[in-house]
C-alpha distance (Angstrom), angle and dihedral (degrees) to the residues before:
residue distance angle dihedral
X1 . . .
X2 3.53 . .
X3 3.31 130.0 .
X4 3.94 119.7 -106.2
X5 3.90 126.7 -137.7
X6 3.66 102.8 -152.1
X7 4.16 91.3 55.6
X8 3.37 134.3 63.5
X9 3.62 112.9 -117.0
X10 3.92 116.7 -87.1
X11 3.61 140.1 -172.8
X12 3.82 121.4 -126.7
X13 4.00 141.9 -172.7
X14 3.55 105.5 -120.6
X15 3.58 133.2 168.0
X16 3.89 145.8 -160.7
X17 3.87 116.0 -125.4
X18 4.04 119.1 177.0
X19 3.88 90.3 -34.4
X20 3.86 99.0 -40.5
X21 3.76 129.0 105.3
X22 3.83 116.2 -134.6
X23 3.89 131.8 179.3
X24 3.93 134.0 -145.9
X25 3.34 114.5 -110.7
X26 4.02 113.3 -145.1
X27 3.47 91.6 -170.0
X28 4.07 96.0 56.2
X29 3.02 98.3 24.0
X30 3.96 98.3 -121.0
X31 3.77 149.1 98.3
X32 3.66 101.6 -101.2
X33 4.20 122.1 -174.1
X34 3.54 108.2 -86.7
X35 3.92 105.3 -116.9
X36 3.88 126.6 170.8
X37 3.85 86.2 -116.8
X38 4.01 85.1 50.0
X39 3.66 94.1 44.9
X40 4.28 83.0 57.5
X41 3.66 89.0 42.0
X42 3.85 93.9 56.6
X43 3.47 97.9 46.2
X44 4.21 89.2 52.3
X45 3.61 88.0 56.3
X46 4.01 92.3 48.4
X47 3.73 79.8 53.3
X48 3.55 96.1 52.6
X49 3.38 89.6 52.9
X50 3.21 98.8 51.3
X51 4.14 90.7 56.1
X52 3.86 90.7 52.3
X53 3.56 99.7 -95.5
X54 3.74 113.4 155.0
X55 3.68 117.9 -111.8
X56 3.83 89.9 -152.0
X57 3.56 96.4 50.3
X58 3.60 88.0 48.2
X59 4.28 124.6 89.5
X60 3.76 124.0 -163.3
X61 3.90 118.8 -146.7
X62 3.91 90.1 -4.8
X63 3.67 116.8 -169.0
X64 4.11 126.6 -124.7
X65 3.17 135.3 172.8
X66 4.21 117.0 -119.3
X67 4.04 130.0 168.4
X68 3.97 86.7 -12.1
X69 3.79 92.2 -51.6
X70 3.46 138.2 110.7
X71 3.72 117.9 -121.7
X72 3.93 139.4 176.1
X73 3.65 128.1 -129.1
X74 4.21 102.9 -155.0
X75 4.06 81.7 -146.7
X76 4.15 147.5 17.0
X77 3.01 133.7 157.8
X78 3.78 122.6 -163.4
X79 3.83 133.2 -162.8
X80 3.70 131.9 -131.4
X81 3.43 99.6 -69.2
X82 3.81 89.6 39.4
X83 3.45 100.5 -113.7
X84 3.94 113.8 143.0
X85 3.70 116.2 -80.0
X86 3.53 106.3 160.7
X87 4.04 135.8 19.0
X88 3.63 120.7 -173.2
X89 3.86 136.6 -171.3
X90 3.64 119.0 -160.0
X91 4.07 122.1 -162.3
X92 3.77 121.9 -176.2
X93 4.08 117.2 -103.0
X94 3.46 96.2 -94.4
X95 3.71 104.7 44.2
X96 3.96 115.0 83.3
X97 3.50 132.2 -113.7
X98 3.64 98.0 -121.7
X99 3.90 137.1 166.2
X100 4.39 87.9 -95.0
X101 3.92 83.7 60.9
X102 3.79 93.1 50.9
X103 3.89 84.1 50.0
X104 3.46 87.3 56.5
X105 3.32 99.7 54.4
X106 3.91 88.8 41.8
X107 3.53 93.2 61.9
X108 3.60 99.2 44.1
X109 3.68 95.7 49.5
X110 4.15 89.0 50.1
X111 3.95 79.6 69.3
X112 4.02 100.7 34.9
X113 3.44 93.8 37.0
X114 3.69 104.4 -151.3
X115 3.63 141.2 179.6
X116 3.65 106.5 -138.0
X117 3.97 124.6 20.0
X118 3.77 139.5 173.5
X119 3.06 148.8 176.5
X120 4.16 130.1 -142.2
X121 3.96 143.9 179.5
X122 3.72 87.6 -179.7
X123 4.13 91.5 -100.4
X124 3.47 94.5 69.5
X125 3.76 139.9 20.4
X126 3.46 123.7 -159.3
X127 4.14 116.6 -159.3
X128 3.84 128.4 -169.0
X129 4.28 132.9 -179.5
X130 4.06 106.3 -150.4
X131 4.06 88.8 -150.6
X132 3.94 104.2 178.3
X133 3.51 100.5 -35.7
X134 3.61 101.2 -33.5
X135 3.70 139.7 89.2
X136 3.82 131.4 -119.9
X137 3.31 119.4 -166.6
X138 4.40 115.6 -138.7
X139 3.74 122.4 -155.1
X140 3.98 90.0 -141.0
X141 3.87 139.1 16.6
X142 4.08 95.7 -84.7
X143 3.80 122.5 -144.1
X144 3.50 133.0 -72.1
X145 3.68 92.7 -113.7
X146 3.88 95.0 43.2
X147 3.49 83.8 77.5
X148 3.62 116.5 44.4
X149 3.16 112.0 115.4
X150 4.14 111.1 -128.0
């Protein structure tokens, strides 16, 4: 897989199974089918890591209910009380981050109701603060701790 701009570089267990490359997911705790969106998704929760997120207060491709659907956030992260922290949408490296992604996004966090979300294809990483009903835009993913709410 290629290597992604808007991570570090990270090292990974991965594994060959009847032709198809999979990856062990830390955060699930399972070998999961190594996609180009996956390969994006793994490196965001390196990342995470890396800014003091919690790995147990963190769910990967958690499901929600929206407009009598269910739908799958790629990331969230939650904090003690398990109130949404953190809401992430992950694209594959070649697919844009356009304005229909940040509608995406939108739409799932009117229903998770986050603090923080982003969205990623690995090249770029987009980063937003909801702050009482409006949006500020970050220039990186900030640290776990510079949000928590006191």
């Amino acid at each position: 897989m290629e290597e992604l701009r808007a991570f570090p570089a990270y090292s990974f267990t991965t594994q060959q199974r009847d032709g198809k490359s999979f990856i062990l997911d830390e955060v699930r705790q399972k070998w999961v089918r190594l996609t180009p969106e996956e390969w994006v998704r793994q490196h965001l929760l390196c990342a995470l890591k890396d800014y003091g997120y919690p790995r147990g207060l963190t769910a990967v491709e958690k499901g929600f209910d929206y407009n009598g659907r269910t739908w799958r956030a790629d990331v969230a992260v939650f904090d003690s009380k398990h109130s949404p922290l953190l809401l992430a949408e992950c694209k594959a490296p070649n697919v844009p981050i356009t304005e229909a992604v940040f509608d995406q996004v939108a739409r799932y966090n009117a229903v998770i109701m986050s603090r923080v979300f982003l969205v990623t294809n690995g090249h770029v990483l987009h980063c937003g603060v909801v702050d009482k009903g409006s949006v500020r835009f970050l220039d990186s993913l900030p640290a776990h701790t510079e949000i928590l709410i006191p």
